[in-house]
Every structure is written in structure tokens, then in C-alpha cells.
N, CA, C and O atoms as a GROMACS GRO file, in nm:
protein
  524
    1UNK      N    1  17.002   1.970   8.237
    1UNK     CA    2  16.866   2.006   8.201
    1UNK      C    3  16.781   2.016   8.330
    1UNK      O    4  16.765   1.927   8.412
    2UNK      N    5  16.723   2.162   8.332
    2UNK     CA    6  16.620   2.179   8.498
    2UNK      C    7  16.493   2.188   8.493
    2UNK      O    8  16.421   2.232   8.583
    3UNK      N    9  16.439   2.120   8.326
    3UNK     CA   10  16.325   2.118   8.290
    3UNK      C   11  16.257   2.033   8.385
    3UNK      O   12  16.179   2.103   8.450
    4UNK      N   13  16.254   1.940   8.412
    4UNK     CA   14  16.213   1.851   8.486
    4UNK      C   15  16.185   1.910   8.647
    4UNK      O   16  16.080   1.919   8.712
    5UNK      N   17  16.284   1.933   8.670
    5UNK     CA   18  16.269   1.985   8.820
    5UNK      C   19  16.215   2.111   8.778
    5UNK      O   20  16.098   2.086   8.804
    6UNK      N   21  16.214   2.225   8.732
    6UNK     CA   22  16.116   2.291   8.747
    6UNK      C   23  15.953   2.274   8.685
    6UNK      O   24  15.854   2.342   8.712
    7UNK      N   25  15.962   2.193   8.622
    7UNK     CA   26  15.788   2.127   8.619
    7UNK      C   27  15.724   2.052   8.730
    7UNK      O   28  15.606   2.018   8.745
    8UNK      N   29  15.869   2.026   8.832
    8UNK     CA   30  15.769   1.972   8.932
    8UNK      C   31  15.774   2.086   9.052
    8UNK      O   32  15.705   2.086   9.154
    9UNK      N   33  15.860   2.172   9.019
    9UNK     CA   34  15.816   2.270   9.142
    9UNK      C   35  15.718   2.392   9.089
    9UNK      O   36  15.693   2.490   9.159
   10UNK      N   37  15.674   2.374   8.974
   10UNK     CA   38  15.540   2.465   8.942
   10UNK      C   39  15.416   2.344   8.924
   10UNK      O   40  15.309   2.376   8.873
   11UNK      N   41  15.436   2.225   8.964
   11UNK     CA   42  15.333   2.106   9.022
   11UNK      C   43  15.306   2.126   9.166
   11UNK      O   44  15.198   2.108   9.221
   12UNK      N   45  15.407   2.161   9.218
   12UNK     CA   46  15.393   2.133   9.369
   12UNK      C   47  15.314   2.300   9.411
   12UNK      O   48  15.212   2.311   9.478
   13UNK      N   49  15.368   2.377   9.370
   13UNK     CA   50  15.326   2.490   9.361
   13UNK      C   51  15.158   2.562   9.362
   13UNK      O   52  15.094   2.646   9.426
   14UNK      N   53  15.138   2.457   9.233
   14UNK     CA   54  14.966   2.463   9.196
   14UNK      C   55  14.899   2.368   9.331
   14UNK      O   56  14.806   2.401   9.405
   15UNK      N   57  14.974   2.245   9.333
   15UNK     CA   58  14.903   2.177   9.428
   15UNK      C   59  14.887   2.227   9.550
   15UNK      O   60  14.805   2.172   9.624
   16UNK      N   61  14.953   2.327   9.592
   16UNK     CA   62  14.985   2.421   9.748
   16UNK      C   63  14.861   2.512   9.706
   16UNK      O   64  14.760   2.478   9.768
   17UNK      N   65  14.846   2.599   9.633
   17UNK     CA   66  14.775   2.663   9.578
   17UNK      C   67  14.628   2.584   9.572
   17UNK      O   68  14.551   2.623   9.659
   18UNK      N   69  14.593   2.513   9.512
   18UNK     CA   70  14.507   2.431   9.515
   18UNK      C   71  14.404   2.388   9.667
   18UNK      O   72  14.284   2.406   9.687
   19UNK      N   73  14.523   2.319   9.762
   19UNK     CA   74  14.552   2.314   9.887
   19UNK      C   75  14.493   2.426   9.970
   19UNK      O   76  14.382   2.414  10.022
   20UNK      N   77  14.578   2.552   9.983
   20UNK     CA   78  14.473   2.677  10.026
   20UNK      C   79  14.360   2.727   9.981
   20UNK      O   80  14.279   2.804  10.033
   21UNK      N   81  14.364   2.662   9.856
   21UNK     CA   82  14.200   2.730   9.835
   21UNK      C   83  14.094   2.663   9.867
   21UNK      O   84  13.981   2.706   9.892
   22UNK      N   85  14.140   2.542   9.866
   22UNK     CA   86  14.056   2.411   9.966
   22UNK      C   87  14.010   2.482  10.113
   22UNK      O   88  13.895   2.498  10.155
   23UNK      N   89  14.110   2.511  10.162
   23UNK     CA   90  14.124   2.512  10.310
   23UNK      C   91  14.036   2.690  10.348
   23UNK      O   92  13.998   2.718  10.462
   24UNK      N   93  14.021   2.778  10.236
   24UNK     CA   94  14.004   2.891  10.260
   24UNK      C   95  13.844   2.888  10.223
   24UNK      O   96  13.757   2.971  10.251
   25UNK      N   97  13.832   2.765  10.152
   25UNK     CA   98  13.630   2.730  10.139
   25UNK      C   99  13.595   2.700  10.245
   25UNK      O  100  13.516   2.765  10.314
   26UNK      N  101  13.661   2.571  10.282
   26UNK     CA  102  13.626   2.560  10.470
   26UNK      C  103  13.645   2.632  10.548
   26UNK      O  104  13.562   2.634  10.639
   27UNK      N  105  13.730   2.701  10.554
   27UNK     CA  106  13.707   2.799  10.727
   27UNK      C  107  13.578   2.913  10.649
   27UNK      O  108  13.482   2.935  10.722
   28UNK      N  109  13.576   2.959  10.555
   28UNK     CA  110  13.459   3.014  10.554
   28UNK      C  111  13.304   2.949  10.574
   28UNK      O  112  13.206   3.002  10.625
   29UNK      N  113  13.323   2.792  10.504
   29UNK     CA  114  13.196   2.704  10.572
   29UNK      C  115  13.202   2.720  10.728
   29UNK      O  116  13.103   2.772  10.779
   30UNK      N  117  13.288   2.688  10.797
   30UNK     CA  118  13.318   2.695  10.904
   30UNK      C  119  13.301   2.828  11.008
   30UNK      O  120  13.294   2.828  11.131
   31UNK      N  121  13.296   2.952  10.905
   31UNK     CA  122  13.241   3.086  10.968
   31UNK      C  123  13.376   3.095  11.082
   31UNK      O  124  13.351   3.122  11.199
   32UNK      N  125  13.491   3.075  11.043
   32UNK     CA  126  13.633   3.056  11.115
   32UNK      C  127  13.706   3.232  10.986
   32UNK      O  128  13.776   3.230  10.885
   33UNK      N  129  13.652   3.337  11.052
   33UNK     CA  130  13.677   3.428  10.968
   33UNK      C  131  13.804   3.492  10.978
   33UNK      O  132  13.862   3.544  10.882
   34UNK      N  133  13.860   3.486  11.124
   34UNK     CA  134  14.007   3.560  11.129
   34UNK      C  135  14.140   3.450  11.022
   34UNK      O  136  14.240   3.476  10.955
   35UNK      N  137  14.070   3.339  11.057
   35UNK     CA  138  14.159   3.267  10.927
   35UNK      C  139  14.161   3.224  10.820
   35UNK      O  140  14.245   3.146  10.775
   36UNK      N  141  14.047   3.281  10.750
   36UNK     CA  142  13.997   3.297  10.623
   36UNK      C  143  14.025   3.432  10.603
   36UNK      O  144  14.015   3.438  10.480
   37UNK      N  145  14.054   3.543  10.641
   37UNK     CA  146  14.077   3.685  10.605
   37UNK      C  147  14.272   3.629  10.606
   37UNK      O  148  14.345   3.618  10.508
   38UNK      N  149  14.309   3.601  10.765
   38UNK     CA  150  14.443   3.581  10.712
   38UNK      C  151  14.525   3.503  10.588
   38UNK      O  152  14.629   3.542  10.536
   39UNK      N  153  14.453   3.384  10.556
   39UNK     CA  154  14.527   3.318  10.462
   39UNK      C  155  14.420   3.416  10.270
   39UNK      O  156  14.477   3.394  10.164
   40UNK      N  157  14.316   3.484  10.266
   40UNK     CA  158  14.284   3.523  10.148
   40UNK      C  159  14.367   3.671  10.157
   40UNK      O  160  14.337   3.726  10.051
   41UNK      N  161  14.421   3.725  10.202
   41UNK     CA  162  14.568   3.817  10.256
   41UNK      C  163  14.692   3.766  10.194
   41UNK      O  164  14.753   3.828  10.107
   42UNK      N  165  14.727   3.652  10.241
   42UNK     CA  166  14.832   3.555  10.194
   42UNK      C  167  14.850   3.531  10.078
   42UNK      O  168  14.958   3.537  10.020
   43UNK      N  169  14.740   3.500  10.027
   43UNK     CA  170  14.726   3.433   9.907
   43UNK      C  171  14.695   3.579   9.807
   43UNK      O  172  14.636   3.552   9.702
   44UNK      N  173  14.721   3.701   9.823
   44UNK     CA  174  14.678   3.843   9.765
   44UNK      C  175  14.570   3.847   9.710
   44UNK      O  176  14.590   3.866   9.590
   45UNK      N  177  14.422   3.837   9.742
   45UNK     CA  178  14.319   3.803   9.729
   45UNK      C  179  14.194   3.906   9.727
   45UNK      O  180  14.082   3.863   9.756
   46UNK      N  181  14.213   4.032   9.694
   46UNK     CA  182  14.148   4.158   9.738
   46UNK      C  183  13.981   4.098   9.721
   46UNK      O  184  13.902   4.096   9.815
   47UNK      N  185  13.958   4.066   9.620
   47UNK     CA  186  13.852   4.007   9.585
   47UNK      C  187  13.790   3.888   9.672
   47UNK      O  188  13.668   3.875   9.665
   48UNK      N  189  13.862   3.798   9.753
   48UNK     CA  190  13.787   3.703   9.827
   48UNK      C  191  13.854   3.796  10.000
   48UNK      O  192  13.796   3.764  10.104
   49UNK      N  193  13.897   3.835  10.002
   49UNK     CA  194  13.880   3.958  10.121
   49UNK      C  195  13.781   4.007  10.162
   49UNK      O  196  13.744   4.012  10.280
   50UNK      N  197  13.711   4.063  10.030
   50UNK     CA  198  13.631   4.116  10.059
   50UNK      C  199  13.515   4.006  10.067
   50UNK      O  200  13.443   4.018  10.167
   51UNK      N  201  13.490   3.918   9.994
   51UNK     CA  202  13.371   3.826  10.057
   51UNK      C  203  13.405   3.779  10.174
   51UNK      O  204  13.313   3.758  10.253
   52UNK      N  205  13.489   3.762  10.198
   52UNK     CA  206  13.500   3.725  10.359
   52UNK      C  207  13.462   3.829  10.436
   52UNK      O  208  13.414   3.794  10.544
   53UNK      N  209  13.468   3.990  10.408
   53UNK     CA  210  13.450   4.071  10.506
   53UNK      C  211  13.294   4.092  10.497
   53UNK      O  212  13.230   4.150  10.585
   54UNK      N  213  13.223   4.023  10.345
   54UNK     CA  214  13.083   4.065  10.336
   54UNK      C  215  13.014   3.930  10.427
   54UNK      O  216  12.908   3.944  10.489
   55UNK      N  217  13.082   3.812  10.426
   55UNK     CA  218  13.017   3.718  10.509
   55UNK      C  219  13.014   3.752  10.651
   55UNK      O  220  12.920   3.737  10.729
   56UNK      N  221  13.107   3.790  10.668
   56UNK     CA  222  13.156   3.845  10.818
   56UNK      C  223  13.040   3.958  10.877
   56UNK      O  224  12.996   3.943  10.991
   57UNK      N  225  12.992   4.078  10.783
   57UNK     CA  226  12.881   4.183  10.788
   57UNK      C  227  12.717   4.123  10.833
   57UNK      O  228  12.635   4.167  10.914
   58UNK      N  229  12.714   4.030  10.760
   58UNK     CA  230  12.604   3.924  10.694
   58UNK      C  231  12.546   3.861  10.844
   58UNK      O  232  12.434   3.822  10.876
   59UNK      N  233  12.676   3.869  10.922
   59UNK     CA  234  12.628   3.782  11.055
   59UNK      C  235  12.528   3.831  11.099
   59UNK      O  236  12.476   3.906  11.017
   60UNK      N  237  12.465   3.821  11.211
   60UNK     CA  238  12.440   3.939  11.312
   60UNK      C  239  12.519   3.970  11.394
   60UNK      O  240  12.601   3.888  11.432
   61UNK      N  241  12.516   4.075  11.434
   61UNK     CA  242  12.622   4.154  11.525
   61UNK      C  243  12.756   4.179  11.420
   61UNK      O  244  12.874   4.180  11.457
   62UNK      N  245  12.718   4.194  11.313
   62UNK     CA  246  12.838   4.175  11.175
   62UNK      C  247  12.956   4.298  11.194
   62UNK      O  248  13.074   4.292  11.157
   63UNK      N  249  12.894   4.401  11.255
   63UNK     CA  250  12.996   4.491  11.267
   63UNK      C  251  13.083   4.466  11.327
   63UNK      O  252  13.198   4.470  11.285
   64UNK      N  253  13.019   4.401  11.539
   64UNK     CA  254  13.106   4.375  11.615
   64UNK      C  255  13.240   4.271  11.559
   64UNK      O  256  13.362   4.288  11.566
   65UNK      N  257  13.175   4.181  11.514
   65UNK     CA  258  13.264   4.053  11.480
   65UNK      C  259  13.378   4.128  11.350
   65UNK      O  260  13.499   4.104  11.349
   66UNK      N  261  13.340   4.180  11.292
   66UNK     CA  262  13.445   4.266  11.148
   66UNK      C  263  13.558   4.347  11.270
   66UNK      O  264  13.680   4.343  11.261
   67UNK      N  265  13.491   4.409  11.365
   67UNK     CA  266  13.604   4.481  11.444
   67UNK      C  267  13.656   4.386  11.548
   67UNK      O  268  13.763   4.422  11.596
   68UNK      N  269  13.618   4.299  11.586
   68UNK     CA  270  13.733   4.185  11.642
   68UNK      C  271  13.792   4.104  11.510
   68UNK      O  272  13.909   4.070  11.523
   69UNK      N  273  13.747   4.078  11.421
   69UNK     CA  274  13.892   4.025  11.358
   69UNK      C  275  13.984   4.093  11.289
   69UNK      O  276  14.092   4.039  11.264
   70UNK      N  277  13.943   4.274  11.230
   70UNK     CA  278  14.019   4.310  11.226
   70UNK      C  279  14.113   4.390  11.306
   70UNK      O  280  14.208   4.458  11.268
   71UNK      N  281  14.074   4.372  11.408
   71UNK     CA  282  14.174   4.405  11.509
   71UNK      C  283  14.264   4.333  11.561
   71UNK      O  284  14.363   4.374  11.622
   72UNK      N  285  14.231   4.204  11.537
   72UNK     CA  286  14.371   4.077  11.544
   72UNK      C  287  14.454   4.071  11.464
   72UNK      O  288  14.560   4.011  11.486
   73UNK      N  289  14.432   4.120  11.372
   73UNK     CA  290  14.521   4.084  11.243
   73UNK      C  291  14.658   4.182  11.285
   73UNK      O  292  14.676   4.287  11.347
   74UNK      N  293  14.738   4.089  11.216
   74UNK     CA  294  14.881   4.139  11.199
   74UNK      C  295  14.898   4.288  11.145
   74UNK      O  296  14.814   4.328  11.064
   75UNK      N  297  14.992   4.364  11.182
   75UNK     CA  298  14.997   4.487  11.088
   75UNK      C  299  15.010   4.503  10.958
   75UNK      O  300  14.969   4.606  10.906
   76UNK      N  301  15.063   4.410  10.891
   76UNK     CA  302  15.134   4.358  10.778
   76UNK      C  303  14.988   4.310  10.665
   76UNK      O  304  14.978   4.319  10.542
   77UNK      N  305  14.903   4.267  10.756
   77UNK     CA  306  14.809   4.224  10.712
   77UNK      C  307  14.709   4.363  10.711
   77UNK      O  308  14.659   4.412  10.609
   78UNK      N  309  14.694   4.407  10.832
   78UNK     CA  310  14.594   4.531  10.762
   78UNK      C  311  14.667   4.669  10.708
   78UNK      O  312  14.608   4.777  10.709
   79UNK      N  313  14.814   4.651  10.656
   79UNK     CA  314  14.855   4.746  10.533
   79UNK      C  315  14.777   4.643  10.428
   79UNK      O  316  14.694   4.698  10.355
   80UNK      N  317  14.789   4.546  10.420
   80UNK     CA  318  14.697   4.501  10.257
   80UNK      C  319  14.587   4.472  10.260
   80UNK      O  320  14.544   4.409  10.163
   81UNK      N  321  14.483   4.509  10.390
   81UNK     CA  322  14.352   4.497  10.369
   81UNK      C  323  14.340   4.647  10.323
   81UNK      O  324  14.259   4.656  10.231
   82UNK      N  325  14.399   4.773  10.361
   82UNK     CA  326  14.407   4.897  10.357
   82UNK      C  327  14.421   4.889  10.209
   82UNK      O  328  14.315   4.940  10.175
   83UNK      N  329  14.482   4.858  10.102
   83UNK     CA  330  14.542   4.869  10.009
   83UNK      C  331  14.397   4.796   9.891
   83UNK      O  332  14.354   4.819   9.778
   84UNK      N  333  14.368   4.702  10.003
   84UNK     CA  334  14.274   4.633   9.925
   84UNK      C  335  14.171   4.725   9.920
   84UNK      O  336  14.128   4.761   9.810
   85UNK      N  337  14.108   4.783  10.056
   85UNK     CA  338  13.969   4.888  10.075
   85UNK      C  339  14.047   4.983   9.950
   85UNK      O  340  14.001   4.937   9.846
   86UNK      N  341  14.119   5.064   9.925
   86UNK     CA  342  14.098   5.181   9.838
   86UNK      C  343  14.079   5.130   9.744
   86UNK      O  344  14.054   5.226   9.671
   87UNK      N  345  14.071   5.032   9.675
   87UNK     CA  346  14.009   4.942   9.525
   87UNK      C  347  13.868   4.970   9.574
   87UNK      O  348  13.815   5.074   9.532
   88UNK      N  349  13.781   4.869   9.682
   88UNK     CA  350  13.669   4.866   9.708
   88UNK      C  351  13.589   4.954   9.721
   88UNK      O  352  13.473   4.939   9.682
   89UNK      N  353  13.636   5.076   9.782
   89UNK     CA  354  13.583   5.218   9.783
   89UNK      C  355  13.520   5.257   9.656
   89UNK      O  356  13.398   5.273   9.647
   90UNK      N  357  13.612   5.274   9.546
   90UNK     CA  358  13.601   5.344   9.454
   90UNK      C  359  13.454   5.268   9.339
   90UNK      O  360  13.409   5.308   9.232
   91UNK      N  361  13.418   5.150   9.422
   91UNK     CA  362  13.297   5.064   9.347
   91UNK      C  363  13.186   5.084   9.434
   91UNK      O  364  13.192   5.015   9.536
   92UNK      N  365  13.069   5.171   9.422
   92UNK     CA  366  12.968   5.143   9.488
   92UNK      C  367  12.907   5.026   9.551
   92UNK      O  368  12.853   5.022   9.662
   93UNK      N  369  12.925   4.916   9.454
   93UNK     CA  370  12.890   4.775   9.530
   93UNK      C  371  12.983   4.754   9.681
   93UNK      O  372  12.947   4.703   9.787
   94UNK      N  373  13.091   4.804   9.648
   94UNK     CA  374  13.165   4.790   9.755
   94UNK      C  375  13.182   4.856   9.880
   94UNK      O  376  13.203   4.807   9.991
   95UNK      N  377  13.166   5.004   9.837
   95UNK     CA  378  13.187   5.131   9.920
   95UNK      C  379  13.145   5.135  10.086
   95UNK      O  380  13.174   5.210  10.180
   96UNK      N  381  13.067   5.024  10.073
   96UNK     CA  382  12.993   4.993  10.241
   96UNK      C  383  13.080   4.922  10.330
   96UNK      O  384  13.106   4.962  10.443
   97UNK      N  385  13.126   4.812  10.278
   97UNK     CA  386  13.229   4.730  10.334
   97UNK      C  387  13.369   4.763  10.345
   97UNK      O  388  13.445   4.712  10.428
   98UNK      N  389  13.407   4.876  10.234
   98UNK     CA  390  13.514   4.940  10.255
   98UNK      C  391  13.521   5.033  10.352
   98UNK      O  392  13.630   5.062  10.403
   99UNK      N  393  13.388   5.101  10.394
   99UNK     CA  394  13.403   5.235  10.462
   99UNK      C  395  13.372   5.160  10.597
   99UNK      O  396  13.385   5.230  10.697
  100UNK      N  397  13.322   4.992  10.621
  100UNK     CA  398  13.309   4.939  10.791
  100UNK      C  399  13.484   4.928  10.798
  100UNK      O  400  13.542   4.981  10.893
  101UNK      N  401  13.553   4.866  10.703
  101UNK     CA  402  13.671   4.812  10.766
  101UNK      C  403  13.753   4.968  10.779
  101UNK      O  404  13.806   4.978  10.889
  102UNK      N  405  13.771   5.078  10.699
  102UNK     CA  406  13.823   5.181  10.742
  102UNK      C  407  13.768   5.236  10.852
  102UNK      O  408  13.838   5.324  10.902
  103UNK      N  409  13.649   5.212  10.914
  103UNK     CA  410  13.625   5.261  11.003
  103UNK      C  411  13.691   5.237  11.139
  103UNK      O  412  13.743   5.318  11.216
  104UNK      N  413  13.670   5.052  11.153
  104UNK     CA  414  13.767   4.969  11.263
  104UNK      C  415  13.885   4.993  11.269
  104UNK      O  416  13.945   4.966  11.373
  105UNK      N  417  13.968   5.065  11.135
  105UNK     CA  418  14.110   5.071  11.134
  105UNK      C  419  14.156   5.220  11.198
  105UNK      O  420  14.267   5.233  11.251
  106UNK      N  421  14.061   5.331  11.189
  106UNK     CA  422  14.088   5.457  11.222
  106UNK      C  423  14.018   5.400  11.376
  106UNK      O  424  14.074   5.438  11.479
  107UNK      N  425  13.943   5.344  11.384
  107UNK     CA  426  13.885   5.365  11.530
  107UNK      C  427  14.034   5.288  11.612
  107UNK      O  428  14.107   5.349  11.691
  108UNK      N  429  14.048   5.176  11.580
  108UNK     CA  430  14.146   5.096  11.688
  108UNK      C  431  14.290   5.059  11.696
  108UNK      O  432  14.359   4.980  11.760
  109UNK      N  433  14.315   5.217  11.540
  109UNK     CA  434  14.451   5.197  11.560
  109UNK      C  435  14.478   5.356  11.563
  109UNK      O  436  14.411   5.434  11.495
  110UNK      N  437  14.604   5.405  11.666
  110UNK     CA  438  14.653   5.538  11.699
  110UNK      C  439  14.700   5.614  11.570
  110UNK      O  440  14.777   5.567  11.488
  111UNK      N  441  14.647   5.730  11.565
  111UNK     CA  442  14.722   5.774  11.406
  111UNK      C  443  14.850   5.781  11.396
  111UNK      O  444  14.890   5.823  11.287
  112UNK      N  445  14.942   5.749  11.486
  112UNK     CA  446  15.050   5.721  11.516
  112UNK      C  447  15.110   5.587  11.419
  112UNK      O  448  15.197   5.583  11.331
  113UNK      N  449  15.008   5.467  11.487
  113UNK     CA  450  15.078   5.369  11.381
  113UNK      C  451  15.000   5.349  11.254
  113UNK      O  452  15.034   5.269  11.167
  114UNK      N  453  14.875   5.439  11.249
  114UNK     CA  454  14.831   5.448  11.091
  114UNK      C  455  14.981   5.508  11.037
  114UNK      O  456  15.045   5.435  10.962
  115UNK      N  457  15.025   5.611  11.065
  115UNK     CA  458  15.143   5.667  10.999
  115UNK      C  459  15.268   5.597  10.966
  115UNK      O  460  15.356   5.642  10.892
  116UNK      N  461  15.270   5.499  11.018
  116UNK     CA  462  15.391   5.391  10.987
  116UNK      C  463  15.313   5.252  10.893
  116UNK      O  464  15.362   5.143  10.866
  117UNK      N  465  15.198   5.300  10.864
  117UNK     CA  466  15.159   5.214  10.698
  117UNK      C  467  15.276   5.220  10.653
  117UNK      O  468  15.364   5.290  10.703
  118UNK      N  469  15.292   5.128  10.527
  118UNK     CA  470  15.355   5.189  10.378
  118UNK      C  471  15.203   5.178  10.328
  118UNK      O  472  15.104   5.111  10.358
  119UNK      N  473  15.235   5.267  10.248
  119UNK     CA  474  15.158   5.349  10.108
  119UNK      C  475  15.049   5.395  10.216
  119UNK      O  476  14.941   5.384  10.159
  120UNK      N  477  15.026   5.447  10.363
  120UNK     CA  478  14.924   5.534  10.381
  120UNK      C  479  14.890   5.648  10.303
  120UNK      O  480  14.780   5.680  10.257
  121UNK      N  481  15.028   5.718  10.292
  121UNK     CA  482  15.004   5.869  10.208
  121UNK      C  483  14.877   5.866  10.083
  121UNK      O  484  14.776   5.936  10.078
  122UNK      N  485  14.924   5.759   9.989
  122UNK     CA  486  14.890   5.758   9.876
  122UNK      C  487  14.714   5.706   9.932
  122UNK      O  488  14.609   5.764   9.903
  123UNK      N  489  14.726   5.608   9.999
  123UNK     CA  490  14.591   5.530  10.079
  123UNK      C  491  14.503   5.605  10.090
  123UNK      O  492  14.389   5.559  10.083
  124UNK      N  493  14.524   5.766  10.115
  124UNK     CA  494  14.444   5.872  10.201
  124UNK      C  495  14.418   5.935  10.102
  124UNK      O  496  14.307   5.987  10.084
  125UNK      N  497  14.527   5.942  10.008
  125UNK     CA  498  14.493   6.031   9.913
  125UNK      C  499  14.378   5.994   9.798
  125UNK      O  500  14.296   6.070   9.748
  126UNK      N  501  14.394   5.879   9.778
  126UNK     CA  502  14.289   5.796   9.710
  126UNK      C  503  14.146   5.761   9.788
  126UNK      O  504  14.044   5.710   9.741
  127UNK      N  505  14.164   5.790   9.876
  127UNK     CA  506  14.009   5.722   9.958
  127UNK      C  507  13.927   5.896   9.991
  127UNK      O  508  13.804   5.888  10.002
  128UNK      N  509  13.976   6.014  10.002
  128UNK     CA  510  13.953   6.091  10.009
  128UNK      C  511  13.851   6.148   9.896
  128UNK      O  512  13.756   6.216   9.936
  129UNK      N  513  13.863   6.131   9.798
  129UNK     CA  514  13.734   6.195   9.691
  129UNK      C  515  13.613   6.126   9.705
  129UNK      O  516  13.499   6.166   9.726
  130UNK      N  517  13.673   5.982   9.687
  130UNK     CA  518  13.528   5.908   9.746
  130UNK      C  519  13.458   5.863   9.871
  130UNK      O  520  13.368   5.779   9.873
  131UNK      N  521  13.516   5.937   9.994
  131UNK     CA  522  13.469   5.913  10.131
  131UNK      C  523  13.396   6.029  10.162
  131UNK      O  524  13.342   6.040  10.272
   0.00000   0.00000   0.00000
């Protein structure tokens, strides 16, 4: 019987879970934004992404600081902020914050390795009616 052991590895699970979401309130108290964008990424978070990218705006100098952290980020990570903006686009509430981070991403990355996205094709094709 693996009842047991798997009730405690969907315990341990929630509690990990639990755990990062702890840790992803503080670095945003903390205004610690490249690691609050990386771990609400992690955690597939399109929705607290984007408050992180609206706290991040919110600063002053909000643009500069949005294009230094998304320019640190892993590649891996801005295919799913990319993935995340074509959701955000398509919502006026959103459309502002979607069109700063596409902006940092066409500005500071070569269309070269935009082209080695996965799902750019589709990315472009979707952000295109509403850009």
C-alpha cells in the first residue's frame, strides 16, 4: 500500500509550495525583483509575473530597472515571460506592461536568438493584431 507515502509526498509538496510563496511575498517586500520574477517563472505564474513587472514599472526609473532584470534572466525564462506577455497583450489592463517587456526583449536580444524561442512563430503571430 503507497497510500501513505504518497500523502506525504503531496504534504511535502504543498509545504514547498507554500514555502515559495512565502519567499516570493518577501523578495517583493524586499523590492529584490530579478528574484521574484525568477522564482514567479518557476512556479508558472503569468499572473504574479506580471505584478512583479507592474511593481517593477511603479518604481521610478521603472523602465530602466524592467530592462535590467529582464535582461538577466535566463533564456528559458524569457521564452515564458514571452508566452506569458501574449496573454497580457490581448487585456487592455495589461497591454502597457506587455508592450514595456516586449519592448526590452526585441531591443536586447538579436533576432537571431529571438528565432531560437520555442513557440516564437505562434508568439508573433498572436501579438501582431493587437500591437
Amino acid at each position: 500500500d503507497v497510500t501513505e507515502i504518497e500523502e506525504k509526498e503531496a504534504q511535502a509538496k504543498q509545504e514547498e509550495q507554500i514555502m515559495k510563496e512565502q519567499e516570493l511575498s518577501n523578495l517583493l517586500h524586499e523590492k529584490r525583483y530579478l528574484k521574484a520574477l525568477g522564482l514567479a517563472i518557476s512556479l508558472d505564474r503569468p499572473h504574479t509575473v506580471l505584478m512583479v513587472v507592474k511593481a517593477i514599472l511603479k518604481e521610478p526609473d521603472g523602465r530602466k530597472h524592467l530592462e535590467e532584470n529582464i535582461v538577466r534572466l535566463r533564456k528559458d525564462q524569457k521564452e515564458a515571460v514571452l508566452t506569458f506577455l501574449v496573454t497580457w497583450n490581448t487585456n487592455s489592463r495589461n497591454c502597457h506592461e506587455a508592450q514595456a517587456v516586449m519592448e526590452t526583449l526585441l531591443k536586447h536580444e538579436a533576432p537571431d536568438n529571438l528565432l531560437q524561442f520555442s513557440g516564437i512563430k505562434s508568439a508573433v503571430e498572436s501579438l501582431l493584431p493587437y500591437t
